[in-house]
N, C-alpha and C positions, 0 to 999 in steps of 0.2 A: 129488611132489617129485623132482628131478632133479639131480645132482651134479656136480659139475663141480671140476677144478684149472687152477690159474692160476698163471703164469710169467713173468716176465719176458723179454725177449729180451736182455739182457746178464748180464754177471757169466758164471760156467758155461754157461749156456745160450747161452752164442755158439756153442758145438760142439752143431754140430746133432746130431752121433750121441747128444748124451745126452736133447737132446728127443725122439729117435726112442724109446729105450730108454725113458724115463719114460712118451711116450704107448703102446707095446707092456704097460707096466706098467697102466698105467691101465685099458686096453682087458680085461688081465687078470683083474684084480680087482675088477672092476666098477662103475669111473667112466663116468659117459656120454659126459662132454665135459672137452676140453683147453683153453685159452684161454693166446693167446700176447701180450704187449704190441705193442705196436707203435710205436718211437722211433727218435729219430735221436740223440738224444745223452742225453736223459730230463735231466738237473739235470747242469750241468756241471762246476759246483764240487765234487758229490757224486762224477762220476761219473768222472773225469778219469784217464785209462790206462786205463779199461775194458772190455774188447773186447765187441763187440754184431755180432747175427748180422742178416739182414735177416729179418723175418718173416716174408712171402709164401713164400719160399725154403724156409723153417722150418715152415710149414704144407703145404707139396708134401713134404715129408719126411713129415710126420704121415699126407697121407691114403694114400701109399703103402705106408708101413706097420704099417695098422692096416686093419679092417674093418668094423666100428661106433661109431665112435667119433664123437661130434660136434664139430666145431672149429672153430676159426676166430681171428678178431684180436680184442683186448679192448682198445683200441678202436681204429682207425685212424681219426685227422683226414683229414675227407674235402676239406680247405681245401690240405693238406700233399701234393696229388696231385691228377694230371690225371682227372676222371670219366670219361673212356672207357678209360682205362689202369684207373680200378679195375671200374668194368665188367667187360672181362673179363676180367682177372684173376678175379674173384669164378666168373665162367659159366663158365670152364676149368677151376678151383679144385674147380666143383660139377660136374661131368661126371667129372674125375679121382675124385672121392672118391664117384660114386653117389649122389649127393644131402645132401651129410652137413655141407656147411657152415655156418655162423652168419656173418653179418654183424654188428659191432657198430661204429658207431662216433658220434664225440664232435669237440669241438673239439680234443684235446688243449692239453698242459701239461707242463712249464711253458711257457706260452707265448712267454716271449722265448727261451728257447733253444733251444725248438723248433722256431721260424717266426725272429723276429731273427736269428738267429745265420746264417742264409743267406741276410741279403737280403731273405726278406720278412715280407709284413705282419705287425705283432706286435698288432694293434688287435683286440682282443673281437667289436666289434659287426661287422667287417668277415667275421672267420673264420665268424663263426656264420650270416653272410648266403650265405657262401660254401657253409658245411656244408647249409644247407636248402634253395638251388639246387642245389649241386651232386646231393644226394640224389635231391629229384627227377627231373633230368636221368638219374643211374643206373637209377631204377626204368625209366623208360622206354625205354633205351637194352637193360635185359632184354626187355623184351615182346619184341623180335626185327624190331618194324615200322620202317617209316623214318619218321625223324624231322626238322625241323626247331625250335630254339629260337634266342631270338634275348631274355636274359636280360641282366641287371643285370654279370654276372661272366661270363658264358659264351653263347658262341655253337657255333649246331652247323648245318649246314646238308647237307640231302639225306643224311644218313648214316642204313643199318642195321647195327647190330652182331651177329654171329650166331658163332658157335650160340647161342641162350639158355642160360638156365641150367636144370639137370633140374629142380630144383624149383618145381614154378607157384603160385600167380602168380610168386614172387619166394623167393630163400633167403629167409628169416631176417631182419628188419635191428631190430638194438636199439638203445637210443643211450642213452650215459652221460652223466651228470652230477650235481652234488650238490644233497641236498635239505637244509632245503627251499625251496632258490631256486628259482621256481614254471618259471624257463624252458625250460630245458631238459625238463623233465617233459611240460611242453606239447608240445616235438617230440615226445619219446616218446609222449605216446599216440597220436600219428597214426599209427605205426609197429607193429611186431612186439611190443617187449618195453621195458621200463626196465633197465639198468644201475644203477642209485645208490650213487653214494659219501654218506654222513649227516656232517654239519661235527662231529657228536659224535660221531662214529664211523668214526675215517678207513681206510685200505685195513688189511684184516688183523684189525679188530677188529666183531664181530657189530653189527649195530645194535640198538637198541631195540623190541623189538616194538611196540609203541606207534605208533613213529615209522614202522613200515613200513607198519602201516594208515592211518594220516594219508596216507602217500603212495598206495596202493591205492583211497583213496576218493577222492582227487584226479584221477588217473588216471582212474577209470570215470566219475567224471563228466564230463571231460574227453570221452569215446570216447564216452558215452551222448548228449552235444551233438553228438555227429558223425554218428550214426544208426549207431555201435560197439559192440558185445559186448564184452564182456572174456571172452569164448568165445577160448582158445587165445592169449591173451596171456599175454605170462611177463613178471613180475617177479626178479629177478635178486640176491640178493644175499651176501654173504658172511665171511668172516673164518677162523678158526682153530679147528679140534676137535681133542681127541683119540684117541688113539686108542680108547680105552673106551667102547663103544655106548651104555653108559646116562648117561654124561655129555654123547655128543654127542648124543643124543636132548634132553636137557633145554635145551640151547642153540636145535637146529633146529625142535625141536615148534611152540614159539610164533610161532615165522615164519610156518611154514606155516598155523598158524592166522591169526595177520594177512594171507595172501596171497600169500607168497611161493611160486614154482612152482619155482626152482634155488636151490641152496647152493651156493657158487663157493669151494671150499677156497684161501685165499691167507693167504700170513706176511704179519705187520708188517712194515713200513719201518725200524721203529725199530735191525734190526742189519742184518745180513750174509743170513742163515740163508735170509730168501726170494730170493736168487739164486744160492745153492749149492744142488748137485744130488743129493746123499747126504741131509738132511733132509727135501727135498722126496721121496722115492724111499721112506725110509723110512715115510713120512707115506701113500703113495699105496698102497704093497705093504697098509698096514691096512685097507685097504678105506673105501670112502663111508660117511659115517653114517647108513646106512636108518633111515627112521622106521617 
């Protein structure tokens, strides 16, 4: 099992000097990995005056300074950006940091004021057409070879992108979304790792063990049709502990028995608290809840 906190990119953490401080903290105490949002406005009724940092920006701060730490976006819409622009970014990202980053990403949400609010498409079936091309197109745009496509949503003709990225075949790439709506799972097993948000257990709150082995056996057999191991697939999931090891041992244990390989420390939505930077700092100086 592997630990990890998670951040929003607004609220506090629009000053990056205090996600550099958090991840130096983290890095200290012995979190593995930092995970930053990725939005342009996130809920705008919610969010309105609220200043927001850009995350890539925010992750070039992370890998600079820190030295083991794993990182990356939780989740970037790969529909909300051009695939060669995340390309490399991801392979500049992963050279700067020595190998250290995670890819994750999802359609994002909410979706009209993520995508509407500038114009474009706000349509489900469209984003997700767009997220599973454009992914493709990314993976292959690492290999380093030239390429030609000539897709549904994208066109690429005689281009290689270089340097690739340090890590071979490819960083990391997870992909979020909630169970147990079977689709998005289904991208994930092609991929690196699952994300899951549970409809009974939304951001910040643990899921049900239960419910994470229903998704764990759905997944391998997913990868098992594919001629897939679940050798070095991560399952991802998380919510709130505290700081007393044998309390957060009784929360994280049964995950890890159901399957899960990360605990991704994140506050509820329900107040403030997960985008101020003094609770989360406090939360992080206690250290991961080793099993």
């Amino acid at each position: 099992m592997r630990y990890s906190i998670n951040i929003p990119n607004f609220g506090d953490f629009a000053d990056v000097d205090k996600i550099i401080t958090l991840a130096r903290a983290a890095e200290q105490a012995g979190w593995d990995g930092l995970f930053v949002w990725d939005h342009v406005v996130h809920d705008k009724a919610r969010r309105r005056g609220v200043p927001f940092a850009d995350p890539w920006i925010a992750l070039t701060a992370v890998a600079l300074s820190t030295e083991t730490l794993r990182f990356g976006p939780l989740l970037t819409p790969v529909a909300r950006r051009r695939p060669e622009q995340l390309a490399r970014e991801v392979a500049t990202l992963d050279g700067l940091s020595g190998g250290r980053l995670i890819f994750a990403a999802g359609l994002g949400a909410p979706i009209e004021d993520e995508f509407g609010s500038f114009g474009d498409h706000a349509d489900a079936k469209q984003i997700a057409g767009r997220l599973d091309e454009g992914l493709e197109l990314i993976n292959r745009y690492w290999s380093g070879e030239r390429i030609d496509h000539d897709g549904r949503y994208y066109q690429v003709h005689d281009v290689e992108l270089l340097p690739a990225p340090v890590q071979r075949p490819r960083p990391p790439v997870w992909i979020g979304g909630y169970w147990p709506t079977k689709a998005p799972m289904r991208r994930a097993a092609r991929w690196d790792g699952a994300v899951p948000l549970f409809h009974s257990a939304r951001h910040g709150v643990a899921p049900d063990p239960a419910e994470v082995a229903d998704l764990v056996a759905f997944i391998a057999g997913q990868r098992h049709g594919q001629g897939e191991s679940m050798d070095g697939y991560e399952i991802v999931v998380g919510g709130t502990t505290p700081g007393d090891p044998v309390q957060a041992r009784a929360i994280i244990g049964p995950l890890a028995e159901a399957g899960a390989t990360w605990w991704d420390e994140r506050m509820p939505q329900t107040g403030e608290d997960f985008m101020r930077f003094e609770p989360i700092l406090a939360r992080v100086e206690q250290g991961p809840p080793r099993l």
